[in-house]
C-alpha positions in Angstrom: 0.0 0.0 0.0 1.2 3.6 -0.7 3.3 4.3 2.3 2.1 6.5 5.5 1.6 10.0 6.7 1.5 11.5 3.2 -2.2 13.0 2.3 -2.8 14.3 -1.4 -5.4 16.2 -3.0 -6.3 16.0 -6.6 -8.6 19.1 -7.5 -9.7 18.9 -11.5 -12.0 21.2 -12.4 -15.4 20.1 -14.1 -15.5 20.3 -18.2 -12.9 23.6 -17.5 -13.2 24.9 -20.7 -16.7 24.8 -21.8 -17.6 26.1 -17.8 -15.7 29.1 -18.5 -17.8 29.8 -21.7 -20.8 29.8 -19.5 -19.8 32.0 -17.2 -18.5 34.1 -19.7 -22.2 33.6 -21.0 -24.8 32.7 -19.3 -27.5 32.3 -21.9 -25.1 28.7 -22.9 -26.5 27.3 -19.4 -27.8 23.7 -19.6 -27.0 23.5 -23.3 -24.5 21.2 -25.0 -21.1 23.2 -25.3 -18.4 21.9 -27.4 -14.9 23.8 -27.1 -12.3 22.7 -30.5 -12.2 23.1 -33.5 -14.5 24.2 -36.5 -16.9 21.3 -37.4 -17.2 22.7 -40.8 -21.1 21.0 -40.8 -19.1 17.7 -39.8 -16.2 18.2 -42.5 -14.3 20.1 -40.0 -10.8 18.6 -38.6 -9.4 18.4 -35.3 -10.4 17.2 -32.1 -12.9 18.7 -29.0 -10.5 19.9 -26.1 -13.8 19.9 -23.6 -17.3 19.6 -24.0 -20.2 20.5 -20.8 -22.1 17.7 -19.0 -25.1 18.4 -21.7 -22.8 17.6 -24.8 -21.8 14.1 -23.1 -24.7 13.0 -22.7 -25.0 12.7 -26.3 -21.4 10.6 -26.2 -19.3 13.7 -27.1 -15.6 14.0 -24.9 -12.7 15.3 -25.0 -10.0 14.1 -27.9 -13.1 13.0 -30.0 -13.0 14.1 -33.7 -15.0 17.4 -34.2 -16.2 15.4 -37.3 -17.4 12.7 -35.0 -18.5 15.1 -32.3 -20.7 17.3 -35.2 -22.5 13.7 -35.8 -23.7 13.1 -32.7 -24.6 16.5 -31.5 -25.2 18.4 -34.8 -27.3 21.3 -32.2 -24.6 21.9 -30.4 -22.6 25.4 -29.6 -19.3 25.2 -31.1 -17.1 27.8 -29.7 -12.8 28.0 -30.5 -10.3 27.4 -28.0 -9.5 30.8 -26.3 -6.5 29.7 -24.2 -5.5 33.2 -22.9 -8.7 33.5 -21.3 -8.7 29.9 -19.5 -5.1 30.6 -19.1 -6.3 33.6 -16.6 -8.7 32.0 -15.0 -6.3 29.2 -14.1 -4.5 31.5 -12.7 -7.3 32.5 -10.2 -7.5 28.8 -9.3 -4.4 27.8 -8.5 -3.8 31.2 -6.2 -6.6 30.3 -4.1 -5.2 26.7 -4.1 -2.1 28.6 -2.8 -3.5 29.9 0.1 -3.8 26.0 1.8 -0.8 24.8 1.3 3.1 25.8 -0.2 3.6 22.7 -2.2 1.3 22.5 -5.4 2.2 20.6 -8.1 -0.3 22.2 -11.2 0.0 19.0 -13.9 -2.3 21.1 -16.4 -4.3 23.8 -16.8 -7.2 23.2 -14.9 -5.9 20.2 -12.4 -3.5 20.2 -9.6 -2.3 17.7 -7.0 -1.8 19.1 -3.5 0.0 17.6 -0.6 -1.4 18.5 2.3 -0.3 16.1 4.9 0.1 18.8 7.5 -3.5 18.9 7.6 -2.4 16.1 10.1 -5.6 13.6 9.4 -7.6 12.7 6.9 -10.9 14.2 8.1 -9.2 17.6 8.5 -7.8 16.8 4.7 -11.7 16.2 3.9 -12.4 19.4 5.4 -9.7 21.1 4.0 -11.3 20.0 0.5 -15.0 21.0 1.3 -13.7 24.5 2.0 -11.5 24.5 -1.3 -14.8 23.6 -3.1 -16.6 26.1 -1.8 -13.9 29.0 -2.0 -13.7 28.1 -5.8 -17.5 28.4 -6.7 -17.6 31.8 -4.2 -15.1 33.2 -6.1 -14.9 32.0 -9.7 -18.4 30.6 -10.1 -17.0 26.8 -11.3 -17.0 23.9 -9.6 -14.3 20.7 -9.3 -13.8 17.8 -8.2 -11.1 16.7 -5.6 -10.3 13.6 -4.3 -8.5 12.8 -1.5 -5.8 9.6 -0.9 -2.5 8.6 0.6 -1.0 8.9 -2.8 -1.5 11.0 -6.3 -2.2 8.4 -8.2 -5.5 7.2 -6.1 -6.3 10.5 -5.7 -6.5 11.4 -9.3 -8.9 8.4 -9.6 -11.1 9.9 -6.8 -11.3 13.2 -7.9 -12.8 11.3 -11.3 -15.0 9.3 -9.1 -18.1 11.2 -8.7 -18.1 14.1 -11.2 -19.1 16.4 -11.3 -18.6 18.6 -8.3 -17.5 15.8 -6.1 -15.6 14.8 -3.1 -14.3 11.4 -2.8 -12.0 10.4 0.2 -10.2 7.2 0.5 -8.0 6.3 3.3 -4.9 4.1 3.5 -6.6 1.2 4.8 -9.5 1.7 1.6 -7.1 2.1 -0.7 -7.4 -1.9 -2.1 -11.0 -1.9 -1.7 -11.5 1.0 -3.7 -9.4 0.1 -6.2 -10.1 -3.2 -7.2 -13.3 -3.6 -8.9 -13.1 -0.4 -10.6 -12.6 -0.9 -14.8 -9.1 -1.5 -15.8 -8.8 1.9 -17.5 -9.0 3.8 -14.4 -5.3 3.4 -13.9 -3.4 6.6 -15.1 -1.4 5.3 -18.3 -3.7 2.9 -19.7 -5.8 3.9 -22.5 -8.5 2.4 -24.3 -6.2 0.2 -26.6 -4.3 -0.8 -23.5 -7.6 -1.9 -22.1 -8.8 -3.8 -24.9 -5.4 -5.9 -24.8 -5.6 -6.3 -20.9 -9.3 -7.4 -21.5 -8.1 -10.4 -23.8 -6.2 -11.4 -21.2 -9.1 -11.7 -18.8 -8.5 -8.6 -17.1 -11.2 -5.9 -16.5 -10.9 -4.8 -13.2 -8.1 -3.4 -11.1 -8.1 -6.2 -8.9 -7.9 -8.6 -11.6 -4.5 -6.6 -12.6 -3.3 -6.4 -9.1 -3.1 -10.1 -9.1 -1.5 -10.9 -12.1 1.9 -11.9 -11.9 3.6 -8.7 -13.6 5.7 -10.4 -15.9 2.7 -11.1 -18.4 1.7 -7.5 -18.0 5.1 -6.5 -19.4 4.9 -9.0 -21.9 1.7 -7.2 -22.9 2.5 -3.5 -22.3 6.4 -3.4 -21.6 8.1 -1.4 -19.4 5.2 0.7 -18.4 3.6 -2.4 -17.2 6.0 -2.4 -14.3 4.1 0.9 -12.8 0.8 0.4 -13.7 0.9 -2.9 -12.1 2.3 -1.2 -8.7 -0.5 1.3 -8.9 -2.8 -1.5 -8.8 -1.7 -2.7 -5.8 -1.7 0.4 -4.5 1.7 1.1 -4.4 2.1 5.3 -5.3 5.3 6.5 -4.2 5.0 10.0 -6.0 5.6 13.0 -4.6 3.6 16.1 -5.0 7.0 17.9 -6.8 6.4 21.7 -5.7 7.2 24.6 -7.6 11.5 24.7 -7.0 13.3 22.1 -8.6 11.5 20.7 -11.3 12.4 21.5 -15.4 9.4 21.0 -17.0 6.0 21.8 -18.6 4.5 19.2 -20.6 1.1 18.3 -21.9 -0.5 15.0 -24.1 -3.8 13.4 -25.4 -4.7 10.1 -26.2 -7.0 10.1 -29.3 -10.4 7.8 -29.1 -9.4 6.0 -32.0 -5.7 6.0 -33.4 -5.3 8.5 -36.2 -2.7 8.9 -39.2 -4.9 11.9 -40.8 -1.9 14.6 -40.6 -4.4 17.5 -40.3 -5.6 16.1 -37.2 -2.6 15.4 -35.6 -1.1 18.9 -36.7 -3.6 20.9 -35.4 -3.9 18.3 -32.0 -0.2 19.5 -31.6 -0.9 22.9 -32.3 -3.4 23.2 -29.2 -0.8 21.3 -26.9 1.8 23.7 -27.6 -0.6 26.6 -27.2 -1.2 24.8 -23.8 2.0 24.6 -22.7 3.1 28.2 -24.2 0.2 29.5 -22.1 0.8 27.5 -18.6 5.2 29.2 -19.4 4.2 32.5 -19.4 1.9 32.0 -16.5 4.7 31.1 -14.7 6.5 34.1 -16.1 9.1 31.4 -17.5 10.9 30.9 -20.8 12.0 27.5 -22.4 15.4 26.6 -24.5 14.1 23.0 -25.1 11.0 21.8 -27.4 10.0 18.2 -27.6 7.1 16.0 -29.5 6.1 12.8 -28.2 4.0 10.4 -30.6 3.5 6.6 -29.1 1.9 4.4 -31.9 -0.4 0.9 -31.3 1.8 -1.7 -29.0 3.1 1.5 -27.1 5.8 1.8 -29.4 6.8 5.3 -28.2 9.1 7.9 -29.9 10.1 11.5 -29.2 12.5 13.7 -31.2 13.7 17.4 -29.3 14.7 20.5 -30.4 17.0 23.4 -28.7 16.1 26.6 -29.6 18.6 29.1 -30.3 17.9 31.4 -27.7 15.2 31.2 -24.3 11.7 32.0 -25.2 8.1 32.0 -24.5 6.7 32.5 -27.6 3.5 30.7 -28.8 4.3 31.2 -32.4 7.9 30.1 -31.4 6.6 27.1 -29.6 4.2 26.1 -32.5 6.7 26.0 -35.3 9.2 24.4 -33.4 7.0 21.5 -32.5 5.3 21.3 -35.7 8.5 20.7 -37.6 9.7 18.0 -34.8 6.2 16.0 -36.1 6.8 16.0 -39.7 9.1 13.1 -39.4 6.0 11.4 -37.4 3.3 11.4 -40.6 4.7 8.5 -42.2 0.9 7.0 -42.3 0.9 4.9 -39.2 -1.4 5.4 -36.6 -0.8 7.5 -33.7 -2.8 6.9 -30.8 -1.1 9.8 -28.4 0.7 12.8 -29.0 2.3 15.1 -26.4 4.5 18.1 -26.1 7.2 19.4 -23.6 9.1 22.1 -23.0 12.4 22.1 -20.7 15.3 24.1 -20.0 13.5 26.4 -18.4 14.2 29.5 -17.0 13.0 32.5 -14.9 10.1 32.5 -12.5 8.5 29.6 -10.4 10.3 27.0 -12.2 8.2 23.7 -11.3 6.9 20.2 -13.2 3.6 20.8 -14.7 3.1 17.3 -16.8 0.6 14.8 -17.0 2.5 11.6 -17.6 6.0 11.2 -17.4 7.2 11.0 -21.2 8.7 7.7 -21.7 11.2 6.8 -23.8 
C-alpha cells in the first residue's frame, strides 16, 4: 500500500473549458457546449479539447474528432479554444489553491495535486477539500472535483469518481477496496487500446490486474507495465513535486481511436503547444528545449527534441518548433497519443507541470 503520513489532494475542475464559456455567457447554461475546433457541418478537422455535461450525454468527450462530435450532436454550440482566457482564470484557481498549502504541483491547466499532509488527518484533509470547493465556486463561479488519498495516483482516480462537483475520500486502509473492482482503465497510463489488450487477457478490473503476476503485463504493455501494475496494488510512491526544482512543462492526449490523418494530428499538436506556451508564461518562465512525443499501437513510443537558439516564451515560437519535430512522425501509421514538452526552463516559479511522465 502507498506508504504513511502523506495525504494528497487531486482538484480537476469540471468540463474547464466549456464552464468558463458559460460564465462568460450565461444564456449557454444547460445547453451542449463543445470547445475545439471548427466542425465545418461535420467536414471540419481536429479534435474537442472539452465539451459540458449536456454535450456528453450525447457521447461527445474530450479528444473526440469534431467530425465525430458534429455527428452526434449536430445542435450543439461550437465555440474556439481561447487559451488566454482559461489561461487567466487558471491562474485564479491555483492562487486560491495557494493559500492552503506551499507545495502545489499544477499538472495542467485546470488540475493540480496538492499535498497537504500537515492537515495532520484525513478528516481535516476532507475538510480542508469542502472548504476549497466552496472558496472556488464563491469566487470563480465553477466547480471541481477533488479527491483525497494517501497517494496521487488514487487521488487522481477519486477526484474522477463522482463528477461532477465531487468529493471522494479514500484512506490508507481503503485504498485496495476502492481500487479493485473499478474498470481496468482507471489506472493513469492505460488507455483504451491498453484496455482492450488487458481485457483479452481476462483482465477488466483493477483487482484482476493487481493479481497478475507482472511479468505477463510486461509481456503485454512493456516497461510501463511495471508501474501500472504497482498502482494496482496500491503502491504510489510519487511526490507532489512543488514549484523549485523541477524542469518541465509538458502536456499530451490520447485520441479515441488511433489516427494517421496529418491534419488532425497537426492541429492536436498545435493546441498542446498553445497549452503549454500559455501554462510558461503564466509562470513568467521561458524555455530553451522543445520536444514531441508520438506513441503508436503496441506502445511503441518515440520522441525527437529540439533546442532553440535562444530562451523563449513564444506561442508562435513554440508552435513551429513542434510542428517541424512532427513532420518526421506522418509516415501514415497510426498514432494513438501525442504530447508536447518544453524544458530548459528559466525564470520565474520553475516547477513540473506534466501529466505523464514522457517515456522513452
Amino acid at each position: 500500500m502507498t506508504t504513511g503520513g502523506r495525504i494528497v489532494l487531486h482538484v480537476d475542475m469540471d468540463s474547464f473549458f466549456a464552464s468558463v464559456e458559460v460564465r462568460r455567457d450565461p444564456s449557454l447554461a444547460g445547453r451542449p457546449v463543445i470547445v475545439g475546433a471548427d466542425p465545418k457541418g461535420g467536414a471540419g478537422r481536429g479534435v474537442v479539447s472539452t465539451c459540458s455535461y449536456e454535450a456528453r450525454r450525447y457521447g461527445v468527450h474530450s479528444g473526440m474528432p469534431i467530425s465525430r462530435a458534429y455527428d452526434l450532436c449536430p445542435h450543439g454550440v461550437y465555440l474556439p479554444v481561447d487559451r488566454p482566457f482559461y489561461v487567466r482564470v487558471s491562474e485564479e484557481i491555483m492562487a486560491i489553491l495557494s493559500r492552503h498549502t506551499g507545495r502545489i504541483e499544477q499538472v495542467s491547466i485546470d488540475e493540480a495535486y496538492l499535498d497537504v499532509g500537515g492537515a495532520g488527518s484525513f478528516p481535516a484533509a476532507e475538510a480542508l477539500a469542502a472548504r476549497i470547493k466552496e472558496e472556488i465556486r464563491q469566487e470563480t463561479g465553477l466547480t471541481c472535483s477533488v479527491g483525497v488519498a494517501p497517494g496521487k495516483a488514487v487521488a487522481k482516480i477519486a477526484s474522477d469518481y463522482d463528477k461532477p462537483d465531487g468529493l471522494t475520500v479514500v484512506r490508507p486502509d481503503e485504498v485496495a477496496g476502492f481500487l479493485a473492482p473499478l474498470p481496468v482503465e482507471k489506472i493513469p497510463g492505460i488507455g483504451k487500446k491498453t484496455g482492450e489488450d488487458l481485457r483479452q487477457m481476462g483482465i477488466l478490473t483493477v483487482g484482476d490486474l493487481a493479481r497478475r503476476d507482472v511479468q505477463e503485463v510486461i509481456a503485454r504493455m512493456g516497461r510501463p507495465g511495471v508501474r501500472v501494475h504497482r498502482l494496482a496494488r496500491g503502491i504510489d510512491d510519487g511526490e507532489v513535486q512543488g514549484r523549485e526544482g523541477c524542469k518541465s512543462i509538458s502536456r499530451e492526449t490520447t485520441f479515441e481511436a488511433d489516427t494517421a490523418d496529418p491534419p488532425v494530428l497537426a492541429e492536436t499538436l498545435a493546441e498542446l503547444a498553445d497549452d503549454v506556451a500559455g501554462t510558461l508564461r503564466a509562470e513568467s518562465l521561458r524555455c530553451r528545449t522543445v520536444t514531441v512525443k508520438v506513441r503508436y499501437r503496441g506502445f511503441q513510443t518515440h520522441t525527437r527534441s529540439r533546442t532553440l537558439p535562444r530562451f523563449t516564451s513564444d506561442p508562435g515560437t513554440i508552435r513551429r518548433a513542434a510542428s517541424g519535430l512532427l513532420l518526421p512522425f506522418l509516415n501514415g501509421e497510426p498514432v494513438r497519443l501525442i504530447g508536447v514538452r518544453l524544458s530548459a526552463l528559466e525564470g520565474g516559479r520553475t516547477r513540473q507541470a506534466s501529466i505523464d511522465e514522457f517515456l522513452s
